[in-house]
C-alpha positions in Angstrom: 0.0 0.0 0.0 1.6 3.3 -0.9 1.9 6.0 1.8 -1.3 8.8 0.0 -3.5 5.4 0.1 -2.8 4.8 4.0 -3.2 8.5 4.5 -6.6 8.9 3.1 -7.8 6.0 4.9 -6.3 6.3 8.6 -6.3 10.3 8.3 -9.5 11.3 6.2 -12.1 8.9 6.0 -12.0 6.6 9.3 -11.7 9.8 11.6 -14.9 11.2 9.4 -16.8 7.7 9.6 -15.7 6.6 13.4 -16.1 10.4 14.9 -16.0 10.5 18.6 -16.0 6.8 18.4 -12.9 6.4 17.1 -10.4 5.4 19.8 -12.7 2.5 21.1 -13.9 1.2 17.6 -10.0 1.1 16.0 -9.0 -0.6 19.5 -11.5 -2.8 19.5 -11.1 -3.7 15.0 -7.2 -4.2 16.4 -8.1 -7.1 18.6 -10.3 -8.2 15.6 -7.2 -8.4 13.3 -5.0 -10.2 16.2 -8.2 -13.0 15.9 -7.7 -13.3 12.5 -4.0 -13.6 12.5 -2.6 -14.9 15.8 1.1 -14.4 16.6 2.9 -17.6 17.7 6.2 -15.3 19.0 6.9 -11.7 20.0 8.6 -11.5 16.7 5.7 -12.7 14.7 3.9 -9.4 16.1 6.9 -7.1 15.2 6.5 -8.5 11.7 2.9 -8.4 11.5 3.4 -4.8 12.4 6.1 -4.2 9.4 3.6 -6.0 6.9 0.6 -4.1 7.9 2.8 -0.8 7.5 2.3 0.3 10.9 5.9 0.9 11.9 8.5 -1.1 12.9 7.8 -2.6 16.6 10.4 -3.0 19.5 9.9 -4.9 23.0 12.0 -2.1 25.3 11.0 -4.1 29.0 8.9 -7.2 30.1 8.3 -7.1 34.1 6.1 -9.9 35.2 2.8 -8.3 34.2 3.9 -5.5 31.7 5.6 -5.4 28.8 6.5 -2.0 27.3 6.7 -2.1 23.4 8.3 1.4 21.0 7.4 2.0 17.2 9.2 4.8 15.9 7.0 7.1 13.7 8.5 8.6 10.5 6.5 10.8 8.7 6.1 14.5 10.2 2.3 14.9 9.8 -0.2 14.8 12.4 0.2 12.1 14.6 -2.5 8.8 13.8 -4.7 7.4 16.5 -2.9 4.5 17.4 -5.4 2.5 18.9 -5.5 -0.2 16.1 -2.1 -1.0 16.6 -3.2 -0.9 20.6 -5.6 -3.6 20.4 -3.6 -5.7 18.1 -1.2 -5.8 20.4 -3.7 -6.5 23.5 -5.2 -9.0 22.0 -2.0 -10.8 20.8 -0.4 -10.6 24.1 -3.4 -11.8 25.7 -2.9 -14.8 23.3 0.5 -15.3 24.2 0.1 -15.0 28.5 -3.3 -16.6 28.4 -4.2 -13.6 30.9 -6.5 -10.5 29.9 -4.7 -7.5 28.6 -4.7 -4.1 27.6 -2.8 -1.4 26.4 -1.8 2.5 26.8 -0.6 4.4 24.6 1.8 7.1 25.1 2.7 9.4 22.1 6.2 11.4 22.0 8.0 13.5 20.1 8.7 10.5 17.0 7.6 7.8 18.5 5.1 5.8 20.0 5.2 3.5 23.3 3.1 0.8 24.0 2.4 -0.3 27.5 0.7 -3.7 27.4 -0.4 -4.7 31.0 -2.6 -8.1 32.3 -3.6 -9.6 35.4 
């Protein structure tokens, strides 16, 4: 997918379609992808995450009931709701503990972290 066809989809028409729903429909479509292709390894979700053109995905820390991931963001525009990628990632590592999860997003300056908690 070229980058002005990713634009006018996560930028123009899902924002205009979604409206103040947004956040919890795109996190909630996330875990719908993750369904529909389950990760076996951490590195099948990094990879997921290249192929989908989301960014490329890094595990920075795992504690015993947190894992912190970091995408880097490239392009200068307006920063994307990232709560697809959040889900995706929920639902994945949810897969992968066998424990429910969920996951924060916290945006800086160029790039994006992750925080992926369960019980």
């Amino acid at each position: 997918m070229n980058d002005f066809n990713y634009i006018l989809l996560r930028e123009t028409l899902l924002p205009a379609l979604l409206g103040t729903e947004e956040a919890d429909i795109l996190y909630w479509g996330g875990k719908r992808i993750a369904r529909t292709y389950p990760a076996e390894t951490l590195e099948d979700i990094s990879s997921f995450f290249e192929k989908a053109g989301w960014g490329n995905l890094a595990l920075n820390s795992e504690k015993r009931k947190e894992m912190q991931f970091e995408m880097d963001v490239a392009r200068e525009e307006k920063p994307l709701d990232r709560h697809l990628e959040a889900g995706f990632l929920a639902e994945q590592i949810e897969r992968l503990k066998g424990k429910t999860a969920e996951t924060y997003i916290t945006e800086k300056r160029k790039r994006v972290v992750f925080q992926v908690q369960w019980d």
